[in-house]
C-alpha positions as a Markdown table, in Angstrom:
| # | Residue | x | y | z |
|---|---|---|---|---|
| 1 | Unk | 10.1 | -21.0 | 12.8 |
| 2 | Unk | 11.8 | -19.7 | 9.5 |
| 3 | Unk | 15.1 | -21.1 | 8.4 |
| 4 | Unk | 16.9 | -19.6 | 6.0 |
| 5 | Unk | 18.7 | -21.7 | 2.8 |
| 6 | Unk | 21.6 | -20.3 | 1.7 |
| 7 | Unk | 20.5 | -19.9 | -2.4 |
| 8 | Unk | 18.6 | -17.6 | -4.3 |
| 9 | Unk | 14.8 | -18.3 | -5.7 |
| 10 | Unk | 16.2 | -17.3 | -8.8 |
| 11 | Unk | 19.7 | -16.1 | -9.8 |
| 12 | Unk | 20.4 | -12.5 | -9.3 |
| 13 | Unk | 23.6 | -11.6 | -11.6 |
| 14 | Unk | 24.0 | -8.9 | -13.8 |
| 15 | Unk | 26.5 | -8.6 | -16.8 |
| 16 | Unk | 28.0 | -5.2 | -15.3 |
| 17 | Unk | 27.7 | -2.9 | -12.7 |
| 18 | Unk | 25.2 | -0.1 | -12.8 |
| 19 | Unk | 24.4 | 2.6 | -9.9 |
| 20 | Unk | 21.9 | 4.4 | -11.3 |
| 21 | Unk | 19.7 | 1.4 | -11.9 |
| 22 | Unk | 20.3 | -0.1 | -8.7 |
| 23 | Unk | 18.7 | 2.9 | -7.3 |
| 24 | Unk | 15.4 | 2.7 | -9.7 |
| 25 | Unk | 15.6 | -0.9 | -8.3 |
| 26 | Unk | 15.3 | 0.5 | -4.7 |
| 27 | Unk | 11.5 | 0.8 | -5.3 |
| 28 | Unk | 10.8 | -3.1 | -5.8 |
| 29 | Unk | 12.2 | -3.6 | -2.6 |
| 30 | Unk | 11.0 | -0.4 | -0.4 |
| 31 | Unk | 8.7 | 1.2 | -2.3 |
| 32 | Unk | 4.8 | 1.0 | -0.9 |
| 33 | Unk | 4.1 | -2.0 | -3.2 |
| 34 | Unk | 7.3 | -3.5 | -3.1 |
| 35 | Unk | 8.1 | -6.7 | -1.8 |
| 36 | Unk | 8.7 | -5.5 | 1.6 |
| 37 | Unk | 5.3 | -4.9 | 1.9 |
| 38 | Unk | 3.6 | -7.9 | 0.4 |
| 39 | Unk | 6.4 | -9.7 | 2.7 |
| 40 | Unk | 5.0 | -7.9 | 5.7 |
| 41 | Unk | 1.4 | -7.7 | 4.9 |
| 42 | Unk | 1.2 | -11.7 | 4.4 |
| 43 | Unk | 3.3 | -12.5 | 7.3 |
| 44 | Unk | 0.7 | -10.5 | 9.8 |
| 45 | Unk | -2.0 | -11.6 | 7.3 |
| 46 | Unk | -1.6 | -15.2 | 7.7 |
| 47 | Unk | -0.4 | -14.9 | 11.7 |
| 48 | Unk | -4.1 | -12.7 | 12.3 |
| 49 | Unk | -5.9 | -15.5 | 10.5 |
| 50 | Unk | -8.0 | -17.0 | 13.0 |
| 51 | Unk | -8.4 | -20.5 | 10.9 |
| 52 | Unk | -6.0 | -23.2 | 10.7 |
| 53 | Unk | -5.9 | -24.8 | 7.7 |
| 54 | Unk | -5.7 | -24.0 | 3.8 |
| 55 | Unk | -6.5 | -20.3 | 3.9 |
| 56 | Unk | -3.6 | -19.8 | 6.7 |
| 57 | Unk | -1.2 | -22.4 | 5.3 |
| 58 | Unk | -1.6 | -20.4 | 1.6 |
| 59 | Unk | -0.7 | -16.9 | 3.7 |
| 60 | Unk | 2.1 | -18.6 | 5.3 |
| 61 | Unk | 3.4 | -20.3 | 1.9 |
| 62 | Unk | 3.4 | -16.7 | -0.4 |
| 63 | Unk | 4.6 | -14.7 | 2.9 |
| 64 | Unk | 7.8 | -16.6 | 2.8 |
| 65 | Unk | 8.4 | -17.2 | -0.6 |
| 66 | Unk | 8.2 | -13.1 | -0.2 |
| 67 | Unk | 10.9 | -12.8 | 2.2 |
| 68 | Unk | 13.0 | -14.2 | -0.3 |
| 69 | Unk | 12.0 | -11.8 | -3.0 |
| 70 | Unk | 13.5 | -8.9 | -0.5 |
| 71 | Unk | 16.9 | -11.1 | -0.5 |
| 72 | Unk | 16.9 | -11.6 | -4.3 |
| 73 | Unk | 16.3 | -7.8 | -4.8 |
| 74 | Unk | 18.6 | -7.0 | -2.1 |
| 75 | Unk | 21.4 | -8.9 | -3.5 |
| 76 | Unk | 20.8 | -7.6 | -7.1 |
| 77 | Unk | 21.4 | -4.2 | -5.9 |
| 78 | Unk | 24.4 | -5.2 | -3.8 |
| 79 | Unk | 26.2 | -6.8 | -6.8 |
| 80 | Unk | 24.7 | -3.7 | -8.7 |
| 81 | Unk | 26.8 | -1.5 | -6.7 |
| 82 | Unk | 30.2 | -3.3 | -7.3 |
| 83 | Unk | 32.9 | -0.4 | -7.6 |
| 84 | Unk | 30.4 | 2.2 | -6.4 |
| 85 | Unk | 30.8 | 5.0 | -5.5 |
| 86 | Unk | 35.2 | 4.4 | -5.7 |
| 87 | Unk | 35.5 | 3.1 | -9.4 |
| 88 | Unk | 32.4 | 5.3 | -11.0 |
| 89 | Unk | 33.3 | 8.6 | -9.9 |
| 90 | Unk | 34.0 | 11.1 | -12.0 |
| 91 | Unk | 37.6 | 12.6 | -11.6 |
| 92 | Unk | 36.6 | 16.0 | -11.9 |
| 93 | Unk | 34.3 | 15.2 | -8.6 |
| 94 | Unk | 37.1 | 14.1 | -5.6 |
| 95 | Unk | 34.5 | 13.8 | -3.2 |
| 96 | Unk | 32.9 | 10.0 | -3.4 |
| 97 | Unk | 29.6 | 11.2 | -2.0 |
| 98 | Unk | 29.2 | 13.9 | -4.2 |
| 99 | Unk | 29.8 | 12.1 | -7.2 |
| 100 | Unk | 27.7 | 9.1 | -6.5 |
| 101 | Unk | 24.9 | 11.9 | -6.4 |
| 102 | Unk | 26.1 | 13.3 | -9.8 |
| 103 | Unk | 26.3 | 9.8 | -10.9 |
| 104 | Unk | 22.6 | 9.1 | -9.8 |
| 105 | Unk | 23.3 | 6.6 | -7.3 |
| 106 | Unk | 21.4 | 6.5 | -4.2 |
| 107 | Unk | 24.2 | 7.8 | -1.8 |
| 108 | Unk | 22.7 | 5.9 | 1.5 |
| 109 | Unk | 23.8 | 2.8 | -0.1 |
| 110 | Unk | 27.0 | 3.9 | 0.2 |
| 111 | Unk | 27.5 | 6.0 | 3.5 |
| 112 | Unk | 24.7 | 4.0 | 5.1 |
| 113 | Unk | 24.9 | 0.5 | 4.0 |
| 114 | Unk | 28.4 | 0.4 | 2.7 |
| 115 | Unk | 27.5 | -0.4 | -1.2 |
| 116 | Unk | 24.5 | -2.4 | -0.3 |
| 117 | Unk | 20.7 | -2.2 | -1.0 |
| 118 | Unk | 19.0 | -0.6 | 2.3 |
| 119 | Unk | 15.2 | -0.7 | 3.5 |
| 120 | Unk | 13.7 | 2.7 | 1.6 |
| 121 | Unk | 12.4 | 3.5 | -2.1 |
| 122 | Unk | 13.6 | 4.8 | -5.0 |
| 123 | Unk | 13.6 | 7.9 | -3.8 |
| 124 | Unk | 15.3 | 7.3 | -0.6 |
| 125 | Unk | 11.8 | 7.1 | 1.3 |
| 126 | Unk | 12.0 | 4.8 | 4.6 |
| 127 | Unk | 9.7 | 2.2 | 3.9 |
| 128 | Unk | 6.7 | 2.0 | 6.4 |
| 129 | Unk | 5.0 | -0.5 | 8.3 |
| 130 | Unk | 1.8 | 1.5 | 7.0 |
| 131 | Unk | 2.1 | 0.4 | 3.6 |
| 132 | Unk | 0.5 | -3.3 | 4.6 |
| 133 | Unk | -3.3 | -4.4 | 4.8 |
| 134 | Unk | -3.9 | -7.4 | 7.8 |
| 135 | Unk | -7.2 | -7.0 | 9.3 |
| 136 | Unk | -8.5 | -10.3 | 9.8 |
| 137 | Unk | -10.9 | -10.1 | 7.2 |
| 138 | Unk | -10.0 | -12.5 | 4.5 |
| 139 | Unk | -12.0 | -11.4 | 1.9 |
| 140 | Unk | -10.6 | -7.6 | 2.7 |
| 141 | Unk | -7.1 | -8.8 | 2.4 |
| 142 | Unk | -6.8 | -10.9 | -0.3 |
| 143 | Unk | -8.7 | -8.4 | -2.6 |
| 144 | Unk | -5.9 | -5.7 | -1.3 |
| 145 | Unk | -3.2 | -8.5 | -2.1 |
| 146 | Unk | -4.9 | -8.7 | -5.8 |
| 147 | Unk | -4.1 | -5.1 | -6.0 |
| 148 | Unk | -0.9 | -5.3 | -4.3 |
| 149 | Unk | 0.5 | -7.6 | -6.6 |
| 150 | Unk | -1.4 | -6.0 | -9.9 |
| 151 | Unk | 0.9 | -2.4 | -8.7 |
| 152 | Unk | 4.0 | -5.1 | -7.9 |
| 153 | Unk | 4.0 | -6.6 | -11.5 |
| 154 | Unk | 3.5 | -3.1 | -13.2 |
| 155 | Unk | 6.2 | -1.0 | -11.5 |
| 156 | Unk | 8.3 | -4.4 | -12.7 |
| 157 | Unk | 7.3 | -4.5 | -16.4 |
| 158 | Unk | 8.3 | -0.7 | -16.0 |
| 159 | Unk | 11.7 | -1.3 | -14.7 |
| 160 | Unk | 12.0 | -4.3 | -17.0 |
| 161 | Unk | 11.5 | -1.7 | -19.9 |
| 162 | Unk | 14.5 | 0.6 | -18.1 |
| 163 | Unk | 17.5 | -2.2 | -18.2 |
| 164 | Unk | 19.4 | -3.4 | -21.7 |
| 165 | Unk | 21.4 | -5.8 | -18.7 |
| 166 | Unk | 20.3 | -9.4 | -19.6 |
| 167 | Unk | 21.2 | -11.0 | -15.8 |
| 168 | Unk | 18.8 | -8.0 | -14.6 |
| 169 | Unk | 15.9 | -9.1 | -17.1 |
| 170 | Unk | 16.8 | -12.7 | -16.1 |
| 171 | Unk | 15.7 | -12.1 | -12.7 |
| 172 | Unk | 13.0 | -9.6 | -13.4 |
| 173 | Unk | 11.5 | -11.9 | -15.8 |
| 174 | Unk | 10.9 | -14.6 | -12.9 |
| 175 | Unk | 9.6 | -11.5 | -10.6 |
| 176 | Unk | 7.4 | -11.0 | -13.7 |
| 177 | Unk | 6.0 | -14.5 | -13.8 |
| 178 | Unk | 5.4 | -14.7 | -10.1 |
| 179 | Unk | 3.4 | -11.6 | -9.6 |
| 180 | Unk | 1.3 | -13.4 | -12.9 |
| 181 | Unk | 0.8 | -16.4 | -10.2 |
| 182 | Unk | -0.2 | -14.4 | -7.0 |
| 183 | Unk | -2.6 | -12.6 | -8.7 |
| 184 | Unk | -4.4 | -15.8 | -10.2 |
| 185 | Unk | -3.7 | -17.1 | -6.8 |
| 186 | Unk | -5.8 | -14.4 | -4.8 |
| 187 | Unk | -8.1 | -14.4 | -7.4 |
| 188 | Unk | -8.8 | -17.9 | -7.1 |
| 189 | Unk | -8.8 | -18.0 | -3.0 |
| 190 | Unk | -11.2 | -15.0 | -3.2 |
| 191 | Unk | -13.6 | -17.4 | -5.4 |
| 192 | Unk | -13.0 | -20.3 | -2.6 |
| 193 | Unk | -14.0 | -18.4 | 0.2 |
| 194 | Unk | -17.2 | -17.6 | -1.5 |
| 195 | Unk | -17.6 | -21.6 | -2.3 |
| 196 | Unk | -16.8 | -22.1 | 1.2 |
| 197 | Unk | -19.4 | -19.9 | 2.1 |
| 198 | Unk | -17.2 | -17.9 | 4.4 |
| 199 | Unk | -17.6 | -14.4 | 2.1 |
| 200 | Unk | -19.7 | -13.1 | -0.2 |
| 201 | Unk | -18.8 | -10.4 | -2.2 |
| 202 | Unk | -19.0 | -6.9 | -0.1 |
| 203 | Unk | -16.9 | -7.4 | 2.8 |
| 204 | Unk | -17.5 | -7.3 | 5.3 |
| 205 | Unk | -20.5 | -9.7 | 4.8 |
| 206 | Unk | -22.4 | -8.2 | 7.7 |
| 207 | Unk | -25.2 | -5.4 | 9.3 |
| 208 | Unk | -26.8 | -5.3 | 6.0 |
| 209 | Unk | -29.8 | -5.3 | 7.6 |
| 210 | Unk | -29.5 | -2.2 | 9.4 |
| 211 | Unk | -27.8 | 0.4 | 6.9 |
| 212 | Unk | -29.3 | 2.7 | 4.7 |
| 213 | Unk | -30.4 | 0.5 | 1.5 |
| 214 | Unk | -31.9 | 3.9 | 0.3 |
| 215 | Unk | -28.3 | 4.7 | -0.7 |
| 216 | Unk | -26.9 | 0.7 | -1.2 |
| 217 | Unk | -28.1 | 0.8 | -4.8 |
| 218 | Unk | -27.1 | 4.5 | -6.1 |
| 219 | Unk | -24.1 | 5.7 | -8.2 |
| 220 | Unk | -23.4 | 9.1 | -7.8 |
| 221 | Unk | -22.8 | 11.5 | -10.6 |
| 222 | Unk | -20.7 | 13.9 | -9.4 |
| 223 | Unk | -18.0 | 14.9 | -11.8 |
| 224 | Unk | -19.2 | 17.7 | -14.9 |
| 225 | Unk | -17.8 | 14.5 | -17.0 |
| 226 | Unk | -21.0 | 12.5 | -18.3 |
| 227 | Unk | -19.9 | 9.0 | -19.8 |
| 228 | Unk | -19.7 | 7.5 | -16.2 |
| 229 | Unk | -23.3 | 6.8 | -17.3 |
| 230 | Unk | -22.6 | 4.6 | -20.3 |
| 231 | Unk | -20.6 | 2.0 | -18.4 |
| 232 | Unk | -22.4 | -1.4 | -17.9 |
| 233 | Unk | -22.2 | -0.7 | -14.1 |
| 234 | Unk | -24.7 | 2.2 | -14.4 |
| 235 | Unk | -27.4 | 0.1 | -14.6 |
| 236 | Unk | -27.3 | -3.7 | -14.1 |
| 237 | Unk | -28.0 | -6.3 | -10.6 |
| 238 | Unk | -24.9 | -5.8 | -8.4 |
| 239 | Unk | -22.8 | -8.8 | -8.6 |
| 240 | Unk | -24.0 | -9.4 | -4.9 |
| 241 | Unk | -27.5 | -10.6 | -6.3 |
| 242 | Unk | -28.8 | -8.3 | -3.9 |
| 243 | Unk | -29.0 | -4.8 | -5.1 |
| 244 | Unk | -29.7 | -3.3 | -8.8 |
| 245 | Unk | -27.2 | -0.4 | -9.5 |
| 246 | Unk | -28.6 | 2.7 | -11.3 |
| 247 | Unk | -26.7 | 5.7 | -12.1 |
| 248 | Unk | -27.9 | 9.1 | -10.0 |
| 249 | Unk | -27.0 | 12.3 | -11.9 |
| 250 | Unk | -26.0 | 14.9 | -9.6 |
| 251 | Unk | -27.8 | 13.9 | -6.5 |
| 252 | Unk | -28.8 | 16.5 | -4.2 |
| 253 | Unk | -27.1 | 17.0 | -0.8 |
| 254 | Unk | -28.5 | 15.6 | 2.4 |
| 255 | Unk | -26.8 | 17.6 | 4.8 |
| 256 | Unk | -27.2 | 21.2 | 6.3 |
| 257 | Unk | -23.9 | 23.3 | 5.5 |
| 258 | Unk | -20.4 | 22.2 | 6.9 |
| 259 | Unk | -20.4 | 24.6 | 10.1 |
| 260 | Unk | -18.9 | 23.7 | 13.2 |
| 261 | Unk | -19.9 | 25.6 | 16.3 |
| 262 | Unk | -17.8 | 28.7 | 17.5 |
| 263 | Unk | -13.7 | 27.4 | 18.9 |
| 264 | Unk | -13.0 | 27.4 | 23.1 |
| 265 | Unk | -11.4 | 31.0 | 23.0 |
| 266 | Unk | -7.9 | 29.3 | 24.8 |
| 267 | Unk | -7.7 | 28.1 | 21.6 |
| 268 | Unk | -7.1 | 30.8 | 19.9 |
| 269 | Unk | -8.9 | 30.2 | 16.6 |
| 270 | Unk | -9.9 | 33.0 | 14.3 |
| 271 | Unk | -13.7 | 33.3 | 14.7 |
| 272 | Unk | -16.4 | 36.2 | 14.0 |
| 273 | Unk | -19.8 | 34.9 | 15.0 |
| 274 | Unk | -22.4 | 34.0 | 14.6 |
| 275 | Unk | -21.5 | 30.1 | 15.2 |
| 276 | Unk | -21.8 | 27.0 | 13.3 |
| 277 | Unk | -24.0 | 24.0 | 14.4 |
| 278 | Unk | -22.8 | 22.0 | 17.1 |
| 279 | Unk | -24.2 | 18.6 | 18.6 |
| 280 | Unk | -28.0 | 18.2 | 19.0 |
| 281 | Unk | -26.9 | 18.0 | 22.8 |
| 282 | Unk | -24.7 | 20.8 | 23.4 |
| 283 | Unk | -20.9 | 20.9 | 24.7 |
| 284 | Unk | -19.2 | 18.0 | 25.4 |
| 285 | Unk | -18.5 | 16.3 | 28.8 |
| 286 | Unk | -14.9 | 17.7 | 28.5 |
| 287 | Unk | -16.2 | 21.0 | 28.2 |
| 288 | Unk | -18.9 | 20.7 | 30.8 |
| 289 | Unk | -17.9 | 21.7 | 34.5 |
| 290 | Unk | -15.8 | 25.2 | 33.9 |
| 291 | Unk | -13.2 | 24.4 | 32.1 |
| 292 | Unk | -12.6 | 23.9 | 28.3 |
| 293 | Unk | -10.3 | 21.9 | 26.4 |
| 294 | Unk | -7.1 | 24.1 | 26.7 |
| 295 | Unk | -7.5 | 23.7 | 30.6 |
| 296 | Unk | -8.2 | 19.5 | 30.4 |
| 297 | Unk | -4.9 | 19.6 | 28.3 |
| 298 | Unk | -3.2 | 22.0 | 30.4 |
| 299 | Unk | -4.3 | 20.0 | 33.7 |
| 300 | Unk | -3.3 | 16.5 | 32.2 |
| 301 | Unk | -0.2 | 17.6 | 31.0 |
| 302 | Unk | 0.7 | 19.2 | 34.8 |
């Protein structure tokens, strides 16, 4: 159950209207690391967690301190918008539209949400559901929340850098300070897990035993750039205590060439023999039987 309290986390009033800043603002609400996303990606973070106790309750905690980010934002850019598009335009422009895009305002938060902050970027870009990171693995996700909230606090300081408006630095300062404490946060809870002995440090801690340890230790030169060497990593015990890292300069290829055997001819690809490797046993069962591809589409779609 959420309930919702009618007052900000921090106060969101700035000294004077300003449209084209209240679309730059758009991206720290809808952009791919905006607070949308950290919102969504902790809410279906902590409700996959398969625990109960501190790990989920911490999830739980951030994920709705986050949905009152997206209100604080939200309401920022609502109050940004006062008089917009009406008051701003430019009398030369009669259309309102028109000159809100002259004026550099975001024109959906007019004609869509009637002088109010809406659910995209900064560049008018619907926010997406794809932007978030939940897959059960805790270790996973709270390394992409570090680097959620490390993007999060940089496209702030940005925007913090873009705005003389001192109620606008007011709030961003506060945005500022608790991206600081997330990232400490996840930082810290990645450390516990590993006390806890619930991670280690590759993720996911598991079928070690079967993979290729030929290739678990190797970094692989492959750039014309050379000082990739130099760096500590290049030659040092892994921090997993279980592998030494060397540096590989311009390892040879394991494969055969990148050849794909010759295209059903319903398909209509462009193709000159002689053909590319296929499997080491033959067609498909798709293909098997008389028919190819085109016809199993063709049939299923009938």
């Amino acid at each position: 159950m959420f309930r919702h309290t009618k007052h900000l986390q921090c106060e969101a009033k700035p000294e004077a209207p300003d449209a084209l800043y209240a679309m730059k603002l758009q991206e720290l609400i809808g952009g791919a690391y905006g607070e949308m996303t950290v919102t969504m990606q902790y809410l279906f973070q902590g409700w996959n967690c398969r625990m109960e106790g501190k790990y989920k309750d911490l999830i739980m905690d951030v994920a709705t301190e986050e949905i009152g980010h997206v209100e604080m934002l939200a309401t920022m850019v609502g109050r940004l918008l006062e008089g917009a598009p009406a008051d701003t335009v430019a009398e030369a422009v009669k259309d309102p539209a028109v000159a809100a895009v002259v004026g550099g305002m975001n024109p959906q938060q007019a004609i869509i949400a009637g002088g109010g902050a809406v659910p995209t970027d900064s560049a008018g870009t619907p926010w997406n559901g794809k932007y978030i990171v939940a897959s059960g693995n805790l270790l996973a996700d709270f390394r992409a929340n570090v680097a959620a909230e490390a993007q999060g606090r940089l496209q702030t300081a940005r925007l913090y850098n873009m705005t003389d408006d001192p109620g606008v630095k007011e709030m961003l300062q506060f945005n500022l300070a608790r991206d600081t404490v997330h990232q400490n946060m996840w930082l810290a809870a990645i450390e516990e897990l590993q006390e806890d002995g619930l991670e280690g440090e590759i993720a996911p801690n598991a079928l070690m035993d079967v993979e290729n340890q030929e290739h678990a230790n190797t970094i692989w030169g492959l750039s014309d750039g050379t000082a990739a060497a130099q760096g500590r990593w290049a030659s040092r015990p892994a921090p997993d205590g279980e592998h030494e890292l060397r540096y590989l300069d311009q390892p040879d290829p394991l494969g055969g060439p990148a050849s794909v055997p010759p295209p059903d001819p319903k398909l209509y690809g462009t193709f000159a023999g002689p053909g590319g490797q296929g499997s080491a046993k033959g067609a498909s069962k798709a293909t098997k039987g008389g028919k190819g591809l085109a016809d199993k589409v063709k049939d299923a779609l009938e």
